[in-house]
CHARMM-style PDB file with segment names, atoms N, HN, CA, C and O in Angstrom:
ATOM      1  N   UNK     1      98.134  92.438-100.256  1.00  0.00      PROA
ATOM      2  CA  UNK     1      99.179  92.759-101.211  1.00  0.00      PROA
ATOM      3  C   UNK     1      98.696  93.871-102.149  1.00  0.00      PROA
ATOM      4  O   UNK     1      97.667  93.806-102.822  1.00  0.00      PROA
ATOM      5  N   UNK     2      99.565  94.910-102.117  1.00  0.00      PROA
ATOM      6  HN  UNK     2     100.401  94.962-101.571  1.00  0.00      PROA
ATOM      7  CA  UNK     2      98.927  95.620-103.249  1.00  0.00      PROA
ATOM      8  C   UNK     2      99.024  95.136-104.661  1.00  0.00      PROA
ATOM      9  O   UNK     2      99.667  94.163-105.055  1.00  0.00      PROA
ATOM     10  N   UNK     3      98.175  96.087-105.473  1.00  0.00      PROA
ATOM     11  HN  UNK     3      97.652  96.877-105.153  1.00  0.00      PROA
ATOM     12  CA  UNK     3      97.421  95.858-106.687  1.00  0.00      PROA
ATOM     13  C   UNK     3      98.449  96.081-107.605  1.00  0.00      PROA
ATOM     14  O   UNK     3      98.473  97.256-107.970  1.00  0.00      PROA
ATOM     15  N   UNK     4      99.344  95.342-108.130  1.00  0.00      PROA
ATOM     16  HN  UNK     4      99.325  94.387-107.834  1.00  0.00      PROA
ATOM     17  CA  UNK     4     100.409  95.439-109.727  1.00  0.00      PROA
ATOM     18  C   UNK     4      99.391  95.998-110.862  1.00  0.00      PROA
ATOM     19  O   UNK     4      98.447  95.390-111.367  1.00  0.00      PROA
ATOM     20  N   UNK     5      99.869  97.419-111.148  1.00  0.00      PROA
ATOM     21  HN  UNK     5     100.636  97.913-110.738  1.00  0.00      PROA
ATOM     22  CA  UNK     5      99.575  98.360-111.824  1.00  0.00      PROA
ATOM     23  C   UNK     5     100.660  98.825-113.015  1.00  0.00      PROA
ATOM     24  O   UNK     5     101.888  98.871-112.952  1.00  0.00      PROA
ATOM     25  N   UNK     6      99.811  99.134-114.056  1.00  0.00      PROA
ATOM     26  HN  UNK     6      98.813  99.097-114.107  1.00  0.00      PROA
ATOM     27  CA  UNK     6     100.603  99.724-115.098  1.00  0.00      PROA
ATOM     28  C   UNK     6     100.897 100.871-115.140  1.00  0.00      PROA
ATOM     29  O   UNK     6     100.100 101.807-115.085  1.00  0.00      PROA
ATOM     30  N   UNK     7     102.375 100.962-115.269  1.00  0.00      PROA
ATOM     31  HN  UNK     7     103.023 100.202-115.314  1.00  0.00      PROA
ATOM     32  CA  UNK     7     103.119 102.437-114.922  1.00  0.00      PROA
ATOM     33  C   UNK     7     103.171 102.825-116.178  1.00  0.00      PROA
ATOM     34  O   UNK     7     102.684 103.936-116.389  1.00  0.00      PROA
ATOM     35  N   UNK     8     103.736 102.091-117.342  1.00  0.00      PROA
ATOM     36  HN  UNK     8     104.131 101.189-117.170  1.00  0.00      PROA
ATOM     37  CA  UNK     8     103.849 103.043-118.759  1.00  0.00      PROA
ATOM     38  C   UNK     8     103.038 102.290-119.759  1.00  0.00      PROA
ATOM     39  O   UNK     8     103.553 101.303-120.284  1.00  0.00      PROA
ATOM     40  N   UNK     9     101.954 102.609-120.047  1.00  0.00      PROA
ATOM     41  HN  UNK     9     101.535 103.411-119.620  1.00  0.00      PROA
ATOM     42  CA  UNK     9     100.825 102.314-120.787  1.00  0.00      PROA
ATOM     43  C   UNK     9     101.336 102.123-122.377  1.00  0.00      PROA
ATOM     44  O   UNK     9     100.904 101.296-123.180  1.00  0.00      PROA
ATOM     45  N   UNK    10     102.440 103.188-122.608  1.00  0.00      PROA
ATOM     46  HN  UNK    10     102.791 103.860-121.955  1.00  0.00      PROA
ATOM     47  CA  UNK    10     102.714 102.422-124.461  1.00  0.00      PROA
ATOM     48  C   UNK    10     103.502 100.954-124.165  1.00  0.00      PROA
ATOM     49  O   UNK    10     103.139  99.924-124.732  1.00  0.00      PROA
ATOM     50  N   UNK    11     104.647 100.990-123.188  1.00  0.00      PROA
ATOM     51  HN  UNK    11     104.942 101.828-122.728  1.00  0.00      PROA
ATOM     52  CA  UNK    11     104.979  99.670-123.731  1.00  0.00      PROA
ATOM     53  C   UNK    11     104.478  98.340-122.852  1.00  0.00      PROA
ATOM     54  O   UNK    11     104.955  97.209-122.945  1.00  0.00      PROA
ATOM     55  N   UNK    12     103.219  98.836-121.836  1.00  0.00      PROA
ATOM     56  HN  UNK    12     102.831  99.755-121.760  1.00  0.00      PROA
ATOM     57  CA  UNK    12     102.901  98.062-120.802  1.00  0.00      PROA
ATOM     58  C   UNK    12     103.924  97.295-119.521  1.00  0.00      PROA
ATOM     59  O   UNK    12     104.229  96.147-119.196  1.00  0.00      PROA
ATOM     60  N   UNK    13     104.106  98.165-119.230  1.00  0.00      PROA
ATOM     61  HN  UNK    13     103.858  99.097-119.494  1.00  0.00      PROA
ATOM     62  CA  UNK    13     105.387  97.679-118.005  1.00  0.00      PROA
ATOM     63  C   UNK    13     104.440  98.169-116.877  1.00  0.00      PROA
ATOM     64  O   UNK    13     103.733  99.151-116.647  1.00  0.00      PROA
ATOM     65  N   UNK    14     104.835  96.797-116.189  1.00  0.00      PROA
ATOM     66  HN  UNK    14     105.408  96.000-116.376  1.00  0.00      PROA
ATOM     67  CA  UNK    14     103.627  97.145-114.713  1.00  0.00      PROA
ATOM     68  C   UNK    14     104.936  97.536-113.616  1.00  0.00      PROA
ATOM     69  O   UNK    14     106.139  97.278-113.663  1.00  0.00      PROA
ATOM     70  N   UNK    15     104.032  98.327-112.560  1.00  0.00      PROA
ATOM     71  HN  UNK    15     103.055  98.536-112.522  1.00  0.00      PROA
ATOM     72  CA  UNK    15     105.095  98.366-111.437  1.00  0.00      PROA
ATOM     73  C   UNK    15     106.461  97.430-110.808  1.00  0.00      PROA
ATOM     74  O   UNK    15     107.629  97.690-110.522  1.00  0.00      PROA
ATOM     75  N   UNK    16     105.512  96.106-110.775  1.00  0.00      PROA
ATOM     76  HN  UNK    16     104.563  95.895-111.008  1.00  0.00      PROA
ATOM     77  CA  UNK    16     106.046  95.501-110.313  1.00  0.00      PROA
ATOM     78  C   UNK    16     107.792  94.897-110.986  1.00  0.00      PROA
ATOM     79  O   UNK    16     108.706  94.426-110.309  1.00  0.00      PROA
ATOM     80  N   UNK    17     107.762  95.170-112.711  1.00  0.00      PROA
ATOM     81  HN  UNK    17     107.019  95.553-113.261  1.00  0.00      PROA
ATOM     82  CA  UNK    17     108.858  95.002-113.249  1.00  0.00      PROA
ATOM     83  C   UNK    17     109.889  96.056-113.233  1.00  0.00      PROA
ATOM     84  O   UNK    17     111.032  96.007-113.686  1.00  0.00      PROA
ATOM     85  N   UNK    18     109.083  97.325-112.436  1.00  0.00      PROA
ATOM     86  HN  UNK    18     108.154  97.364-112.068  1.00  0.00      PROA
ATOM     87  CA  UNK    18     110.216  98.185-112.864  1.00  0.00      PROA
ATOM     88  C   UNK    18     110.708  98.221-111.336  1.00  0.00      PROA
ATOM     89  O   UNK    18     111.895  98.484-111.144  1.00  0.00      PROA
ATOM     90  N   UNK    19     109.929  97.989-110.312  1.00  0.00      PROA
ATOM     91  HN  UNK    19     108.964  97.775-110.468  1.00  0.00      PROA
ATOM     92  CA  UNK    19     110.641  97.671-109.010  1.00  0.00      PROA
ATOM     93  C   UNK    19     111.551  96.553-108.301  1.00  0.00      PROA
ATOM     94  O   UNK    19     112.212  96.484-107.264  1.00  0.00      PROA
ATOM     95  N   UNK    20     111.203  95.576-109.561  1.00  0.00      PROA
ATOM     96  HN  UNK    20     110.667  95.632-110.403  1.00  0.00      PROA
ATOM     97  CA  UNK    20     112.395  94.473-109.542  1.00  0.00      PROA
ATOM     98  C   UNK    20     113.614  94.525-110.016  1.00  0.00      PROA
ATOM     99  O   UNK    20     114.629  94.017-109.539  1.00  0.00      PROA
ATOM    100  N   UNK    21     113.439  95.427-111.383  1.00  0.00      PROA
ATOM    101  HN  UNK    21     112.614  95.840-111.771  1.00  0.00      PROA
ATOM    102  CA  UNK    21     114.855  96.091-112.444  1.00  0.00      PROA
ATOM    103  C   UNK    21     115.581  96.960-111.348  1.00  0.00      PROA
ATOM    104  O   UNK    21     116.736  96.563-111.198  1.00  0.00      PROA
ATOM    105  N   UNK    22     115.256  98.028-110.536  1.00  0.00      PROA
ATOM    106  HN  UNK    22     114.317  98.351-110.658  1.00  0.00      PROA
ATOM    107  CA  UNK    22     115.215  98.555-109.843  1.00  0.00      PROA
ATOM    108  C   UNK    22     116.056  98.153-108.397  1.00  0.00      PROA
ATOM    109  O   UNK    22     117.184  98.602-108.194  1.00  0.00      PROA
ATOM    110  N   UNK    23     115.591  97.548-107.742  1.00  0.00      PROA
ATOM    111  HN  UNK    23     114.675  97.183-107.906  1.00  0.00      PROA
ATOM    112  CA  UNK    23     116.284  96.399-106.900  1.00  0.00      PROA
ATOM    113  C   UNK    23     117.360  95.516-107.313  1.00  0.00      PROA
ATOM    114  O   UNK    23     118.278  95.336-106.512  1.00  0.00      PROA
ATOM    115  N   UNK    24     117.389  94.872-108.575  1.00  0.00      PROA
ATOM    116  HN  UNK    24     116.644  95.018-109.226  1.00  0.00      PROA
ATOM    117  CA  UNK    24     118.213  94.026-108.667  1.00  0.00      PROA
ATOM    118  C   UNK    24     119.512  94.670-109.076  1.00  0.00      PROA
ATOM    119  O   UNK    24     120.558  94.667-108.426  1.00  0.00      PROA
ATOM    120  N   UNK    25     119.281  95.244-110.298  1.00  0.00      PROA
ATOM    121  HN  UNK    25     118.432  95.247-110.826  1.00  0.00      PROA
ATOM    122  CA  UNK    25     120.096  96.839-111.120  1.00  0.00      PROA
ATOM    123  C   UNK    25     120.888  97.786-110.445  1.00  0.00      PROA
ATOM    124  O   UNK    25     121.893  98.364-110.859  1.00  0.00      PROA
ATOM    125  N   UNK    26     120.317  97.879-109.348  1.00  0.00      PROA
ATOM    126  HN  UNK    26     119.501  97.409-109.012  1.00  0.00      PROA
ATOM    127  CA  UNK    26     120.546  99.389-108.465  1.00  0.00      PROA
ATOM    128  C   UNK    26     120.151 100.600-109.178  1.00  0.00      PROA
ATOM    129  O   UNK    26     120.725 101.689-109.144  1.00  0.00      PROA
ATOM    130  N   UNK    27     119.410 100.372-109.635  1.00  0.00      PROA
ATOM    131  HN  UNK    27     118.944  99.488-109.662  1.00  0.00      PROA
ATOM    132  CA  UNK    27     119.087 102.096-110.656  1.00  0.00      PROA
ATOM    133  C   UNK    27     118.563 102.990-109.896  1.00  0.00      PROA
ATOM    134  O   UNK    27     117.885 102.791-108.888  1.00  0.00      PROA
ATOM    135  N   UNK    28     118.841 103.906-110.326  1.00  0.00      PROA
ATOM    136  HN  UNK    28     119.392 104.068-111.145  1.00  0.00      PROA
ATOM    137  CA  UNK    28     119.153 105.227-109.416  1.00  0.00      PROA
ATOM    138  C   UNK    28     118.244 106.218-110.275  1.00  0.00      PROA
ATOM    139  O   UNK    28     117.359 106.915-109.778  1.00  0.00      PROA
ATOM    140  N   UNK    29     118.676 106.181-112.036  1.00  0.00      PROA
ATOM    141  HN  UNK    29     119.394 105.614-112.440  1.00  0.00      PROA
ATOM    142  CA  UNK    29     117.414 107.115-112.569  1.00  0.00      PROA
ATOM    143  C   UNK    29     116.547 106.757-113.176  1.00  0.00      PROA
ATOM    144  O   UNK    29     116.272 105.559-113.258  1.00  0.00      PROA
ATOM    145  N   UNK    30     115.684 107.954-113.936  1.00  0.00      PROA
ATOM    146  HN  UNK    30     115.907 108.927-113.869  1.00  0.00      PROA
ATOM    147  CA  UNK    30     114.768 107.520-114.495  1.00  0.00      PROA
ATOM    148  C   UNK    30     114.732 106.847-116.317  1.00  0.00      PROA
ATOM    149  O   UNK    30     113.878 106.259-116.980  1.00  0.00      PROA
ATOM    150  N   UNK    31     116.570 107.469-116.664  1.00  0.00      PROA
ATOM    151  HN  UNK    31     117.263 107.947-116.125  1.00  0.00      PROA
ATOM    152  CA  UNK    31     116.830 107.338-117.952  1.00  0.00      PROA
ATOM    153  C   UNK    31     116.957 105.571-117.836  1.00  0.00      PROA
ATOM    154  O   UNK    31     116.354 104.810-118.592  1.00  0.00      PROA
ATOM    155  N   UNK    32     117.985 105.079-116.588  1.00  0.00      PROA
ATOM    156  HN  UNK    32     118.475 105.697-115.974  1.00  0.00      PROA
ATOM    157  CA  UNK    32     118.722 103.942-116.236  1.00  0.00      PROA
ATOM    158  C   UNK    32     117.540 103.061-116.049  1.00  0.00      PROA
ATOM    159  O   UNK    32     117.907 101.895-116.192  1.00  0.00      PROA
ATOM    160  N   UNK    33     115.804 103.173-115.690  1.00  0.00      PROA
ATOM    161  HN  UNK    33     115.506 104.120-115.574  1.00  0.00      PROA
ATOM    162  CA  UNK    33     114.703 102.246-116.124  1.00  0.00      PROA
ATOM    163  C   UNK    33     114.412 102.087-117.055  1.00  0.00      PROA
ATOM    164  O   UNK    33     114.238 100.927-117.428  1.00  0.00      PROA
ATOM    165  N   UNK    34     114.267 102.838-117.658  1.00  0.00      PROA
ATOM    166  HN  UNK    34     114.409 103.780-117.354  1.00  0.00      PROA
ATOM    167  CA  UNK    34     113.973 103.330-119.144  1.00  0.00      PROA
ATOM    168  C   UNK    34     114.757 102.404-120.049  1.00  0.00      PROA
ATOM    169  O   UNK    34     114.176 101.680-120.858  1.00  0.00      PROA
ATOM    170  N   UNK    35     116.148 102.423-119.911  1.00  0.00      PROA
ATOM    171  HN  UNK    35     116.620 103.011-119.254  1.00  0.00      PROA
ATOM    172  CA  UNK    35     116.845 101.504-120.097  1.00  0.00      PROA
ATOM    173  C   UNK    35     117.256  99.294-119.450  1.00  0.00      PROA
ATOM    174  O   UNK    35     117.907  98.314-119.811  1.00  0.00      PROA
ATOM    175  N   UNK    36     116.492  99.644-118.586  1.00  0.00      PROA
ATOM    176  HN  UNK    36     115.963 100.440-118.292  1.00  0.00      PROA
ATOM    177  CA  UNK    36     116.296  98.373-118.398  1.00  0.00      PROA
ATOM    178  C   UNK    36     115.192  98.008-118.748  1.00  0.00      PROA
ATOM    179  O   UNK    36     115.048  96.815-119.013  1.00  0.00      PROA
ATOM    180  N   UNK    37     114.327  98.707-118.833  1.00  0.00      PROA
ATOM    181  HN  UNK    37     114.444  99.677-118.618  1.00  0.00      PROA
ATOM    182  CA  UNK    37     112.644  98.205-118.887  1.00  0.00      PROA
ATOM    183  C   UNK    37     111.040  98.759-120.311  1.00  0.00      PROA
ATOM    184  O   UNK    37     109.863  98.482-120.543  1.00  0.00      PROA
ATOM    185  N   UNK    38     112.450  99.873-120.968  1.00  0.00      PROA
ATOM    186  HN  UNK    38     113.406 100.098-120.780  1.00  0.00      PROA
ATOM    187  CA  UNK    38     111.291 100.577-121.811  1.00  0.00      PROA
ATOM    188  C   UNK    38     110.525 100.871-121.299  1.00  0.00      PROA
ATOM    189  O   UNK    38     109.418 100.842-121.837  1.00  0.00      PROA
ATOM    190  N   UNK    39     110.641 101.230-120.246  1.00  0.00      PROA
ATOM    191  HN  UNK    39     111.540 101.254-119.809  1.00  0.00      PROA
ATOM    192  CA  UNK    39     109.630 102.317-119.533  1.00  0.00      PROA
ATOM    193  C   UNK    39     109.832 103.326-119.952  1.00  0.00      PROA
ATOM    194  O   UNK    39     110.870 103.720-120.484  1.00  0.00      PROA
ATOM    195  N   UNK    40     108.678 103.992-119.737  1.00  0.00      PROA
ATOM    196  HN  UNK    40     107.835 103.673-119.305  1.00  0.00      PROA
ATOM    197  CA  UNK    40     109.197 105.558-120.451  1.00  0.00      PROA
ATOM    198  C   UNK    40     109.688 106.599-121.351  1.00  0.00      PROA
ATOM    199  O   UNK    40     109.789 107.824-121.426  1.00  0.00      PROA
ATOM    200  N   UNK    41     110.106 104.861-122.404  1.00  0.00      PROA
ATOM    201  HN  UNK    41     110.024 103.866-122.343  1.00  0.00      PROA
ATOM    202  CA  UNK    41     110.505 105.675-123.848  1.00  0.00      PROA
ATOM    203  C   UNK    41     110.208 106.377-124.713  1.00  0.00      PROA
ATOM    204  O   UNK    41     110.714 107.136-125.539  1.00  0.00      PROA
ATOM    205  N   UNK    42     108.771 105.798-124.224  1.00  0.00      PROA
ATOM    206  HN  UNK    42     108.360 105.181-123.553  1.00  0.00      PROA
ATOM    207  CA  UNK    42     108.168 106.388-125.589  1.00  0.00      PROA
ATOM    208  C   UNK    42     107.623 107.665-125.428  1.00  0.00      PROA
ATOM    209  O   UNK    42     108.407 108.560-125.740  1.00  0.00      PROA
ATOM    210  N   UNK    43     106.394 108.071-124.992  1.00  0.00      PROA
ATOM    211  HN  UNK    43     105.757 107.344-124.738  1.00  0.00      PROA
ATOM    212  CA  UNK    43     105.694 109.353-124.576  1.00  0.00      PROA
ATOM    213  C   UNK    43     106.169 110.205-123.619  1.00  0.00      PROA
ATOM    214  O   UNK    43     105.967 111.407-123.792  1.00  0.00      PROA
ATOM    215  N   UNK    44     107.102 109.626-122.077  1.00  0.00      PROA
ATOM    216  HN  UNK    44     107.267 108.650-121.937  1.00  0.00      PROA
ATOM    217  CA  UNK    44     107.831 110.208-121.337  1.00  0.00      PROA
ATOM    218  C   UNK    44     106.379 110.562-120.395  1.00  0.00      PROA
ATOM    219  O   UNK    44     106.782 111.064-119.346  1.00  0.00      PROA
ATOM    220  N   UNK    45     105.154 110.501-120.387  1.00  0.00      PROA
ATOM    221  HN  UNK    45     104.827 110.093-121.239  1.00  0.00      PROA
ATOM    222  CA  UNK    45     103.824 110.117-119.604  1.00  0.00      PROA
ATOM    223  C   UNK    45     103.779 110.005-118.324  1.00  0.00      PROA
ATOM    224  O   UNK    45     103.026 110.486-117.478  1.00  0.00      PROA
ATOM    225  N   UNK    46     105.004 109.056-118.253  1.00  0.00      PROA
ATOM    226  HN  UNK    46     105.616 108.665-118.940  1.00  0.00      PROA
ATOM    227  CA  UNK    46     104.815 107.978-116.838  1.00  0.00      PROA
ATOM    228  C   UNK    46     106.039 108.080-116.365  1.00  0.00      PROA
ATOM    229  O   UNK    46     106.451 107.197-115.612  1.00  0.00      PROA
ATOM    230  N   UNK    47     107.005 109.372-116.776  1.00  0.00      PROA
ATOM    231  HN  UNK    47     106.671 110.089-117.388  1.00  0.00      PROA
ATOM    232  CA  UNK    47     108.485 109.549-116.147  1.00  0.00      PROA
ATOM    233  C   UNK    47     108.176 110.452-114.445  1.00  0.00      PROA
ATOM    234  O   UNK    47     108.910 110.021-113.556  1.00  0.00      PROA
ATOM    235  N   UNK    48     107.277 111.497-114.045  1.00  0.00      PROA
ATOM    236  HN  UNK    48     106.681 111.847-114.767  1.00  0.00      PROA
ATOM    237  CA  UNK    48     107.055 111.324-113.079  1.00  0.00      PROA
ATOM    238  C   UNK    48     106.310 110.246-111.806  1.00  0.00      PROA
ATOM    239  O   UNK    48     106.345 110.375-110.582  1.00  0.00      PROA
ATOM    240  N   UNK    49     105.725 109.293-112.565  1.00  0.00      PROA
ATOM    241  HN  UNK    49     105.697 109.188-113.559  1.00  0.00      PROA
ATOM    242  CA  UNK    49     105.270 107.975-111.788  1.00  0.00      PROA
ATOM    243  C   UNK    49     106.903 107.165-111.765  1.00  0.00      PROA
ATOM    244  O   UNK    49     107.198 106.983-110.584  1.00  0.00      PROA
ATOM    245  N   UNK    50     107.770 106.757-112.501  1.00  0.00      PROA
ATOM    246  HN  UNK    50     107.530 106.904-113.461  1.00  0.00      PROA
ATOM    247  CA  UNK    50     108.642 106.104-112.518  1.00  0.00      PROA
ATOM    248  C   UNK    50     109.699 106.444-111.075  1.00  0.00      PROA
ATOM    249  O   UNK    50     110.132 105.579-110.314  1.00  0.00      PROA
ATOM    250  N   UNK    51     109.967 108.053-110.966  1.00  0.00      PROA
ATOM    251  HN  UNK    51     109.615 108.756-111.584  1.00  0.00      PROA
ATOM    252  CA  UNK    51     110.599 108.754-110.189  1.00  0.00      PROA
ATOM    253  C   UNK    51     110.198 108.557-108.992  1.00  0.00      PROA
ATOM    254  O   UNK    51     110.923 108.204-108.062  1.00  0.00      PROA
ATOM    255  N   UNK    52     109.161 108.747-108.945  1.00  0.00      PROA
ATOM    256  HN  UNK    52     108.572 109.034-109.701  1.00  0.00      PROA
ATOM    257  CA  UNK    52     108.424 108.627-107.663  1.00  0.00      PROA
ATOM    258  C   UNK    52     108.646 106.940-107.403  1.00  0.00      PROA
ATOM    259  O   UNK    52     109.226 106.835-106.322  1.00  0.00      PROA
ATOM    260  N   UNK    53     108.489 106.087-107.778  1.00  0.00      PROA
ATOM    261  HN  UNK    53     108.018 106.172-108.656  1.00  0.00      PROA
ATOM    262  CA  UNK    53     108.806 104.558-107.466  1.00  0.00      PROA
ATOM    263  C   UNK    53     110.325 104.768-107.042  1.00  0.00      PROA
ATOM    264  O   UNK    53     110.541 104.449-105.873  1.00  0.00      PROA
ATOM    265  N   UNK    54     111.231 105.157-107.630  1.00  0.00      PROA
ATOM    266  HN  UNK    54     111.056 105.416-108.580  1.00  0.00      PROA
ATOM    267  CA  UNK    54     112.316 105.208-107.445  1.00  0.00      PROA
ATOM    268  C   UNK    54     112.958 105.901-106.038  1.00  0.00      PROA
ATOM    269  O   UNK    54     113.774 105.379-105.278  1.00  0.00      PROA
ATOM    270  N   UNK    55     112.410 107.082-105.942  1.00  0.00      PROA
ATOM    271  HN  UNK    55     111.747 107.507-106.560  1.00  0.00      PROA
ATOM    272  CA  UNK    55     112.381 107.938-104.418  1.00  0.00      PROA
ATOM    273  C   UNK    55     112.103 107.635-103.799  1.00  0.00      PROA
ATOM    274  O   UNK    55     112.406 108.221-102.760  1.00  0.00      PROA
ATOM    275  N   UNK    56     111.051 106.157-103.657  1.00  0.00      PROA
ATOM    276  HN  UNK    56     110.805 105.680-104.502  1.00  0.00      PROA
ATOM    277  CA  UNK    56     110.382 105.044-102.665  1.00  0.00      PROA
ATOM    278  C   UNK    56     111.017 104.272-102.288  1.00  0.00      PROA
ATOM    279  O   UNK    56     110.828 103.997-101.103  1.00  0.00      PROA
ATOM    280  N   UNK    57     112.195 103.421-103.085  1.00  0.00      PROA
ATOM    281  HN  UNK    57     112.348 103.644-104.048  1.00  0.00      PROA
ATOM    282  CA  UNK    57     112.760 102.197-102.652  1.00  0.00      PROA
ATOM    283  C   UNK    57     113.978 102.812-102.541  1.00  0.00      PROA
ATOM    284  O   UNK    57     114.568 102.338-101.571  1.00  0.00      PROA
ATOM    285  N   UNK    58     114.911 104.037-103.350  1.00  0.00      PROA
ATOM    286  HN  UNK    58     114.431 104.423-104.138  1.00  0.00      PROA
ATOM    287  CA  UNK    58     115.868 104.511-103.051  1.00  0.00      PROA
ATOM    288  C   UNK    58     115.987 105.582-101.782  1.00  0.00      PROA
ATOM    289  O   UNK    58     117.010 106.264-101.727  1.00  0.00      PROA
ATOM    290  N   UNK    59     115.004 105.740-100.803  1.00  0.00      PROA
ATOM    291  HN  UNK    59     114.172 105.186-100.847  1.00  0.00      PROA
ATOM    292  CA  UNK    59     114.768 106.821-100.139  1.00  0.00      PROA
ATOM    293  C   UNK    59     116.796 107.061 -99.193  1.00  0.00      PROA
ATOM    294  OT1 UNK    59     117.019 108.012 -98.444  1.00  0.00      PROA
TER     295      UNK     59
END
């Protein structure tokens, strides 16, 4: 199984929550995680890691 990793370090959201928001949500961007998950709000750091998760399960 891979390793559940932290995608946005200010508000600590690991992969694995933003690929569940993601799945369950249907989110499509990176604003629409951000919004489910505070990912990304803050520094905007981890908005190309977020995208890239997203281009993975939305391919």
């Amino acid at each position: 199984m891979e390793e559940d990793i932290i995608i946005c370090n200010c508000n600590e959201i690991y992969k694995s929550t933003i690929v569940n928001a993601i799945k369950e949500k249907g989110l499509t961007t990176v604003e629409e995680v951000g919004d489910a998950t505070e990912a990304g709000t803050v520094c905007g750091g981890c908005q190309d890691d977020i995208q890239e998760i997203l281009d993975e399960i939305n391919k």
